[in-house]
C-alpha positions in Angstrom: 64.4 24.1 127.7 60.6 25.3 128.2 59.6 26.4 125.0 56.3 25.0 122.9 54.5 25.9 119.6 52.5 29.0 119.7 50.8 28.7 115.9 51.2 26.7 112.8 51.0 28.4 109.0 51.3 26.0 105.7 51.4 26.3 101.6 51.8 23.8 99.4 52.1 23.6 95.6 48.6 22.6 93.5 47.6 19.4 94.3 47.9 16.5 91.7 46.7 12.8 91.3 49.5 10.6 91.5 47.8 8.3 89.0 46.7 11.0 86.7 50.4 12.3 86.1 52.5 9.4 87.4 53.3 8.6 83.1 54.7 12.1 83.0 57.3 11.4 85.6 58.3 7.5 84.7 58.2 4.4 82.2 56.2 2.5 84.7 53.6 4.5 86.4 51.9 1.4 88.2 55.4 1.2 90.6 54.6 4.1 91.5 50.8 3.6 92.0 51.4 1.0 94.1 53.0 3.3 96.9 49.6 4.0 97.9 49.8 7.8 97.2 46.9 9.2 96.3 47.3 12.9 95.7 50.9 15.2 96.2 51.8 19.0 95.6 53.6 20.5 93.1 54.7 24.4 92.7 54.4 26.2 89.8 57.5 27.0 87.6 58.0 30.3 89.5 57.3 29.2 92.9 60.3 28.4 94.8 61.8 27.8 98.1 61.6 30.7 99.8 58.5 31.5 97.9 56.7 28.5 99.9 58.5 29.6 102.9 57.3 33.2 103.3 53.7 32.3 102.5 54.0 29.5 105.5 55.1 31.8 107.9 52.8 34.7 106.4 49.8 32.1 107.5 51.2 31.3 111.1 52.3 34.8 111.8 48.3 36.0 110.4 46.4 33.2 112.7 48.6 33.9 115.7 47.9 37.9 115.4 51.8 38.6 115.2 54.1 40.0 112.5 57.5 40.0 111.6 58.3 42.8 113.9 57.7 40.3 116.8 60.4 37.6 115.8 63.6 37.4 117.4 65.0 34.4 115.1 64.0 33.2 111.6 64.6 29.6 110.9 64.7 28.0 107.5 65.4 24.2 107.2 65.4 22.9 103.6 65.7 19.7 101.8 66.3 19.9 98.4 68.5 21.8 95.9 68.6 25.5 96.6 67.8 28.3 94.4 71.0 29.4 93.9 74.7 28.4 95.3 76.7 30.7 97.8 73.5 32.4 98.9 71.7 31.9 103.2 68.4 31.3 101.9 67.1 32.2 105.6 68.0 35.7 105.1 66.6 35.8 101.7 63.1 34.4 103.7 63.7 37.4 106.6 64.2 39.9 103.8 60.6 38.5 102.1 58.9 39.0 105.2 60.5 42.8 105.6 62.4 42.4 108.5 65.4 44.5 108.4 67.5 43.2 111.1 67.4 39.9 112.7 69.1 36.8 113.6 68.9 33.7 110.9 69.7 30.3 110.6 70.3 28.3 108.3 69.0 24.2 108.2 70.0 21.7 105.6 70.4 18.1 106.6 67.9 17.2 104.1 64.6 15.9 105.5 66.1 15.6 108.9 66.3 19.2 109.5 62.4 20.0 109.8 62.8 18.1 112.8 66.3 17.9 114.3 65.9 21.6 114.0 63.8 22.0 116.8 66.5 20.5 118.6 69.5 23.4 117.3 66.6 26.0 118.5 66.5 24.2 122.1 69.9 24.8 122.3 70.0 28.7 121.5 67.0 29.4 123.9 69.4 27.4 126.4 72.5 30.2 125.4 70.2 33.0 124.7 68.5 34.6 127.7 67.0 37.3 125.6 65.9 35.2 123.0 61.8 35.1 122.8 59.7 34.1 119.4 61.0 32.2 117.0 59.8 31.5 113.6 61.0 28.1 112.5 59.9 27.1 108.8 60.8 23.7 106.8 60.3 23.7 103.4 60.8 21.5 100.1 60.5 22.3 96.7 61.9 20.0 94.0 64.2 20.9 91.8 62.7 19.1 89.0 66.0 19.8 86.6 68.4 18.2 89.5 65.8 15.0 90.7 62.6 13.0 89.3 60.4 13.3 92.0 59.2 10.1 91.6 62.1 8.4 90.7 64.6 9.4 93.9 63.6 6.7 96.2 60.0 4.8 96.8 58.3 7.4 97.4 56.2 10.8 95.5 57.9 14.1 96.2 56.0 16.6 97.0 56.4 20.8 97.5 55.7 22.2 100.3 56.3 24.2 103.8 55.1 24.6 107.3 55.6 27.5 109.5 55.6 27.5 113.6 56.0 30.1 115.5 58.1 28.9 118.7 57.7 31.0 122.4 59.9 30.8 125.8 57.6 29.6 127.9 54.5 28.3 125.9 52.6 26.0 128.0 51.3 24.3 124.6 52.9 21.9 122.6 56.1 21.7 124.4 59.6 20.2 123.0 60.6 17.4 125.2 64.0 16.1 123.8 65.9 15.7 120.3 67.9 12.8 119.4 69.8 11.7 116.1 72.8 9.6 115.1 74.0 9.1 111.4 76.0 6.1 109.9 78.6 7.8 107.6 79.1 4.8 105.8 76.2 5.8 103.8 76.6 9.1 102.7 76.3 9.2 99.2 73.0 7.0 99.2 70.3 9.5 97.4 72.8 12.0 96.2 72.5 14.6 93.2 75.9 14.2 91.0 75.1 17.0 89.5 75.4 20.6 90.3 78.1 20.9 93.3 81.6 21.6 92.8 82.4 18.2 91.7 80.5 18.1 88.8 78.7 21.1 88.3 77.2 20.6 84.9 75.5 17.5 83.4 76.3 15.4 80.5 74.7 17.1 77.6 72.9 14.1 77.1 71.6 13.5 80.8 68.1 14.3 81.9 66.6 13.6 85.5 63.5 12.0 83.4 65.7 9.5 82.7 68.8 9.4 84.6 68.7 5.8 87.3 66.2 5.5 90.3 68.1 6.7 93.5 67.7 3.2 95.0 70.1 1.9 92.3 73.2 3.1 94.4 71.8 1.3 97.3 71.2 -1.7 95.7 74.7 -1.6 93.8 76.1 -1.1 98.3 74.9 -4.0 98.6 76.2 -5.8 95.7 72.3 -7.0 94.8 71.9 -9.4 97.2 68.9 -9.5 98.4 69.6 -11.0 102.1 72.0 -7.8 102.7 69.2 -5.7 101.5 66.9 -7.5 103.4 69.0 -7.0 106.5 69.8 -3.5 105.5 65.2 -2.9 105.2 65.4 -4.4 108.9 68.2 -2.0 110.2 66.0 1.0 109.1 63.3 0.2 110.9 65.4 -1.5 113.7 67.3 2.1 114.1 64.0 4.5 114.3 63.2 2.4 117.6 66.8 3.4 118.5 66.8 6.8 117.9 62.6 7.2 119.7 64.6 5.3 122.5 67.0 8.0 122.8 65.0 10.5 122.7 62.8 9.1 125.3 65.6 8.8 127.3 66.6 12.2 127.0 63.3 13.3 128.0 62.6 11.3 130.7 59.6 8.7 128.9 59.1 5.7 128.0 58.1 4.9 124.3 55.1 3.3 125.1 53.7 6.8 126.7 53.6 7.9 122.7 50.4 8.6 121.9 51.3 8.9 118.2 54.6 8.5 116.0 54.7 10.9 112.9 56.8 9.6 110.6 58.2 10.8 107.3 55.6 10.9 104.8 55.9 7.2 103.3 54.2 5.2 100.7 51.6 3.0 102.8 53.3 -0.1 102.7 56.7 1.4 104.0 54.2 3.3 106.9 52.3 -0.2 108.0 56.4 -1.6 107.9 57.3 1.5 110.3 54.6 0.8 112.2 54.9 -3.0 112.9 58.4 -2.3 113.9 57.5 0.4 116.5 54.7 -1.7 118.1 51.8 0.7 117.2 49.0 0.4 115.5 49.2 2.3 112.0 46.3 4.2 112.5 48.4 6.0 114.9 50.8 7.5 112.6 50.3 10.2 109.8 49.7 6.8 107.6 46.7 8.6 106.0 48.1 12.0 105.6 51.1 10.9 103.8 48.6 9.4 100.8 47.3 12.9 100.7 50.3 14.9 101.0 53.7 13.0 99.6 56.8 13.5 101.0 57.4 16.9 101.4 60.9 16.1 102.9 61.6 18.6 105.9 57.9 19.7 106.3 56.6 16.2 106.9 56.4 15.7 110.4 55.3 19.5 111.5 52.7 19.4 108.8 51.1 16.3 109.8 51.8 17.3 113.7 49.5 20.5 113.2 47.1 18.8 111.1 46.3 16.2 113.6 46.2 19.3 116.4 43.6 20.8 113.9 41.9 17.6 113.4 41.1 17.0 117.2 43.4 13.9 116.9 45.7 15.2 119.9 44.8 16.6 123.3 46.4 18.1 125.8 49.4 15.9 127.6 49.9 14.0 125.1 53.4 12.7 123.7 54.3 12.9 120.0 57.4 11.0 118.5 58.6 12.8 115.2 60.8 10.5 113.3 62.4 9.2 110.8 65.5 8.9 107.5 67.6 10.9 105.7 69.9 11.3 104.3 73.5 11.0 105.8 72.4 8.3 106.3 70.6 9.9 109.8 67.9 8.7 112.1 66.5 11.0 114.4 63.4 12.2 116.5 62.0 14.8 118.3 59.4 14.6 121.2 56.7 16.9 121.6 54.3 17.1 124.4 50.6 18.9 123.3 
């Protein structure tokens, strides 16, 4: 399909030091220090979701001289708990931006979906002759109640969105190809017990402040032993190459015509790791925009894919990876070509 990227539009929450505030979040702040984050985004108490959302696509929509009137499709692609159960928080973002009528979709394959959306998109331009502009939006706001936000895995999560406003026929920032594969075996890694149907209320003692680090599931998988996990740390990075392979093959490429891979936004280590395993040198990933920013979950990639537009850091014909893990467990990637 011959789409591209007409305009990107961010918001984030206020920006924090991770050292300042790390104690508020965990016993052992210097853990957490040690991921290499320097600075991450938190929304005030009455900023949520959609909130973020709508003030993302406000920006894009403003900088591309367009308004809601224009759009034929409003995507939302979320990765964290919602604001409320039974409720299509993609409608809720149309009816924020005053659109009365309009096609919505609905994303929520956790961090994945800011970027395997793209691909869902591809494939209604390819069944929808009439369909023009679309706004596409990932978000993530954390539920601070449901997860610690720097206790969920080994990395600082962060609240954010980014907004792009999609066209038939851009020549600019083109998709290429979307590819993803999950191994259902490892579905319930990162879960929140609490809050679905299953268990929808809490012990009355339980708090997220203190409730175990997400990676104790994985580490109880694997019964502790630390060649499994060892050989489990290689299969995650062994399986991004897989999935950039895929989508390369989709699209026609080769992986070494990547001028940069964006990868979720990782503690530095885990980003030099990615790196090493891919080939490229770590300046050429989002390695230093992920210190700034945290993980913003489904915003990630398109965040740091517009920043490095803005920053003069990619030019015209060249081939973006997006990548990465969620949960699922998933692997997937999209290519774009500026």
């Amino acid at each position: 399909m011959n789409f591209g990227i007409v305009e990107f539009g961010y918001a984030f929450g206020e920006t924090l030091e991770v050292a300042r505030v790390a104690g508020d979040f965990v016993t052992d702040p210097e853990r957490v220090i040690r991921l290499g984050y320097k600075t991450f985004h938190r929304a005030s108490g009455d900023v949520w979701a959609v909130d973020l959302a709508e003030q993302a696509a406000q920006d894009a929509l403003k900088r591309a001289g367009l308004t809601p009137a224009d759009l034929d499709l409003v995507v939302l692609a979320t990765s964290e708990h919602p604001e409320y159960p039974h409720w299509d928080s993609s409608a809720a973002l149309a009816r924020e931006l005053g659109i009365p009528r309009v096609q919505t979709l609905l994303l929520n394959e956790g961090c994945a979906s800011g970027v395997t959306g793209l691909g869902v998109v591809a494939g209604q331009y390819a069944v929808q002759t009439g369909l023009n502009r679309v706004l596409f939006v990932a978000v993530n706001r954390v539920s601070e109640f449901h997860r610690n936000r720097m206790n969920v895995n080994n990395a600082v999560h962060s609240d954010g969105a980014v907004a792009v406003l999609l066209e038939r026929g851009h020549a600019g920032h083109q998709w290429v190809s979307t590819a993803q594969f999950t191994v259902p075996e490892l579905c319930d890694f990162f879960r929140t017990d609490y809050g679905g149907s299953v268990a929808p209320l809490p012990p009355l003692s339980w708090t997220s402040l203190t409730a175990p680090a997400g990676i104790q599931r994985v580490q109880q998988h694997f019964g502790r032993d630390p060649r499994r996990l060892q050989a489990f740390v290689q299969d995650l990075l062994d399986r991004v190459g897989e999935v950039i392979d895929e989508a390369c093959e989709q699209g026609g490429v080769r992986r070494a015509d990547l001028a940069r891979v964006i990868y979720i936004n990782d503690g530095q280590e885990s980003m030099q790791e990615i790196a090493d395993a891919l080939g490229v040198a770590v300046e050429r990933t989002n390695v230093e925009l992920a210190s700034v920013h945290g993980h913003m979950g489904a915003a990630d990639q398109l965040t740091s894919l517009g920043e490095h537009i803005g920053r003069g850091e990619l030019v015209e014909g060249d081939l973006v990876a997006l990548c990465g893990i969620s949960i699922g467990m998933r692997w997937y990637c999209t290519l774009i070509r500026i």
